[in-house]
Each structure stands twice: as structure tokens, then as C-alpha cells.
N, C-alpha and C positions, 0 to 999 in steps of 0.2 A: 499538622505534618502531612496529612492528604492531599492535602492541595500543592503541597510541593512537591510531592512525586505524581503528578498528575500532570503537573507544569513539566517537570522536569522529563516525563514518558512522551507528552507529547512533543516539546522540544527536540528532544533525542528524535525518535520518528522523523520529525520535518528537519531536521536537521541533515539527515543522511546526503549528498549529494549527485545524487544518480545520474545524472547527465553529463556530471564529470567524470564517474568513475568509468560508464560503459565506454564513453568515446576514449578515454585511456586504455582501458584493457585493448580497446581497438586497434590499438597504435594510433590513431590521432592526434595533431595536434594539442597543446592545451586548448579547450572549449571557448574559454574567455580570454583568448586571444581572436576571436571572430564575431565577426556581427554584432551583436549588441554587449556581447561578454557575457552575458545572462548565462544561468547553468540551465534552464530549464528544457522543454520539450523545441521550441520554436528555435532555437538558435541550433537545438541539435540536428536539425533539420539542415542548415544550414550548409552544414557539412557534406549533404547532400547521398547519407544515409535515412531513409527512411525506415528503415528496422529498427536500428538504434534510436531515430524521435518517437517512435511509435512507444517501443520501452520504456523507454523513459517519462514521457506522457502518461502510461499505466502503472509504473511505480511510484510517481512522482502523486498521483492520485490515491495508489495503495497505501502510501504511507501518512497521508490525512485520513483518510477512513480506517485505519489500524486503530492509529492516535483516539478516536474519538472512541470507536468499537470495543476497545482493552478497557480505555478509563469509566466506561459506560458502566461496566460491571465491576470492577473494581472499586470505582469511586462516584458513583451516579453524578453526586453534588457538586463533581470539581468537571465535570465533561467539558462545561465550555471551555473552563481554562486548559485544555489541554489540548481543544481546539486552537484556540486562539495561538497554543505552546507551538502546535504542529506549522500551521502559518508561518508565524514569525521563523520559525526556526525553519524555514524552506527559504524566505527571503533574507533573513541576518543567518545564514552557517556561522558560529563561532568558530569552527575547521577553516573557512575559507577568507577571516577578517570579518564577516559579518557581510561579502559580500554575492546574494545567492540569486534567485529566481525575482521570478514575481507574482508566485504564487495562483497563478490560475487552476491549473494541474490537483494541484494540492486542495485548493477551493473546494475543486469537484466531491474529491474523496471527502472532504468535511461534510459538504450537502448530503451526499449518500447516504452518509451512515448517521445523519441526524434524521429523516426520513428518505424514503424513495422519489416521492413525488415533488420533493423541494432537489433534490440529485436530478433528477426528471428531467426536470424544467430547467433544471441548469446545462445539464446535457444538449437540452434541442434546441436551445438559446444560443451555445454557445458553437457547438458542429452547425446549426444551421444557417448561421450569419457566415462563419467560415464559409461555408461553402458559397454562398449568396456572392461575398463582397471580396471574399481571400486577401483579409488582412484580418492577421492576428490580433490585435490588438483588440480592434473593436468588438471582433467575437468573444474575445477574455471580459475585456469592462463590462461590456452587455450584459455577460452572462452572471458576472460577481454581483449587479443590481440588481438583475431580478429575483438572487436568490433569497434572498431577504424579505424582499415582498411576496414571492411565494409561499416561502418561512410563515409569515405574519395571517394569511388567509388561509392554508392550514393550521393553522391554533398554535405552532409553534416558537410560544413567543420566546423561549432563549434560544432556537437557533435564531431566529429572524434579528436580534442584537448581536449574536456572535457574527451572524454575515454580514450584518450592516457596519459593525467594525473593519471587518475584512475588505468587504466593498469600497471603506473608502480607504485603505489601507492600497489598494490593488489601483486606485483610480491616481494615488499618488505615486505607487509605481511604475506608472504608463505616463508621468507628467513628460515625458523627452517624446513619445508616441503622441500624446495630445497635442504637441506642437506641431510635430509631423505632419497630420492629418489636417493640422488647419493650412499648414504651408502647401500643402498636396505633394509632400514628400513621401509621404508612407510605406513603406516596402509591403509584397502584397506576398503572400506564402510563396516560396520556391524562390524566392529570389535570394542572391548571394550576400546584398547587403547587411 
């Protein structure tokens, strides 16, 4: 029975849709009427609030590192699954059709609260290609790969499996961005597409 409220906590968690709800209160437009339709931080951006991507980027983070943090102590043995819950449940919202982010954001907060130094590295991975190359995309994939191998050379072999699920999980949600990038279409942050 543990493990299904473990599944079902962190689910709940990643399920919330925070970049839908803020740009509503906002009066905005629907969200996923723009840019990629994605709820997550990058398209909130979009919109060409940066307070509200900022928000959203940091709850959208909050709420994988809740998911894993609660079930840690609650249920040690089921944490991955409640990782893996929080993910899914950012990229399939049951609220929204099943159709949500792409989980980068959420990634972060998993790393976190699984250790510092595997969050760390996902962090400087992932802001620092941002800033390098200013496209989303490649800074999100980047940074979901290395967190796993991070994971794996700090000792921590179940997160280094839960992100390695995650990582390919996130590389199949960038497959419309991976074409992008080879066509050299890419949109590069700030831009409206």
C-alpha cells in the first residue's frame, strides 16, 4: 500500500500546473495556446513575462523536490517511485489530458533533493549552456544527462536509474526540438516562437 501513496504523492506534486495557473490569474491568454503549448517555465516566458517564467521555473522545481523530500521520510523505499510519480505527473497532468511540460524544471527539484551535488551539477549544466548557446532545449537535455552520471560517481545508484529513466524520458520530449536543431530552426530564449 506504500508505494501507492508514494506514486500517488508524488504524482499529485508534479501534477499541479503552475504555469498554467499563474499566467491565468494573470489574465493571460490560455498558456498552451502559444509557442510550443507546453505549460512549463520556457513557454511562460513566452508570453514575455519574466516574473511569471521565473515562478514558475521555481515551483515547477519545488514541486519535484517536495515529491521526493515528503516520500523520503515517509516511505524511504518507495522515493524513487514518487520521483519518477512527480515527472510523469508534470509531463502527463491527468487535469490537463495528460498533456503538460517537459519536465526539465521538475528534473531539477528531483536532483536536489536526491543530493546537492547531483542538483549542482544539474543546475551549472543546465543555466550554463543556457546562457552559452540560449536555447532551451539543449540546456534542459544536457542537463537531464548529466544527471544521472553524476548520480552514478556519487554512489548514488537509485537516483542515477531514476534520472537515467527521466533523461530518456525528457530526450523523447524534446524529439520536435531535436529536429529543430538539426534543421537549424531552433528558437533561442526570448524569442516569440
Amino acid at each position: 500500500m506504500d508505494w501507492i501513496l508514494a506514486l500517488l504523492v508524488g504524482y499529485g506534486f508534479g501534477s499541479v500546473p503552475f504555469g498554467l495557473m499563474l499566467t491565468q490569474l494573470a489574465g493571460m491568454d490560455d498558456l498552451r495556446s502559444i509557442g510550443s503549448g507546453n505549460i512549463g517555465a520556457t513557454n511562460v516566458l513566452r508570453t514575455g513575462n519574466k516574473k511569471l517564467a521565473a515562478a514558475t521555473l521555481l515551483l515547477d522545481l519545488a514541486k519535484g523536490l517536495a515529491a521526493v523530500a515528503m516520500t523520503s521520510l515517509l516511505w524511504p523505499e518507495w522515493t524513487w517511485l514518487a520521483a519518477l510519480g512527480a515527472f510523469f505527473g508534470h509531463c502527463f497532468p491527468i487535469w490537463l489530458k495528460f498533456k503538460g511540460g517537459k519536465g526539465v524544471a521538475t528534473t531539477a527539484g528531483i536532483a536536489f533533493a536526491y543530493a546537492w551535488p547531483i542538483g549542482l551539477a544539474y543546475a551549472v549544466a543546465w543555466i550554463g549552456l543556457l546562457a552559452v548557446v540560449r536555447i532551451s532545449s539543449v540546456a534542459g537535455m544536457s542537463a537531464a544527462v548529466i544527471a544521472p552520471l553524476v548520480a552514478y560517481l556519487v554512489g548514488q545508484n537509485e537516483a542515477a536509474m531514476v534520472l537515467g529513466v527521466i533523461a530518456l524520458v525528457v530526450l523523447f520530449q524534446h524529439r520536435a526540438n531535436i529536429g529543430r536543431l538539426i534543421a537549424g530552426t531552433e528558437p533561442r530564449v526570448g524569442s516569440k516562437k
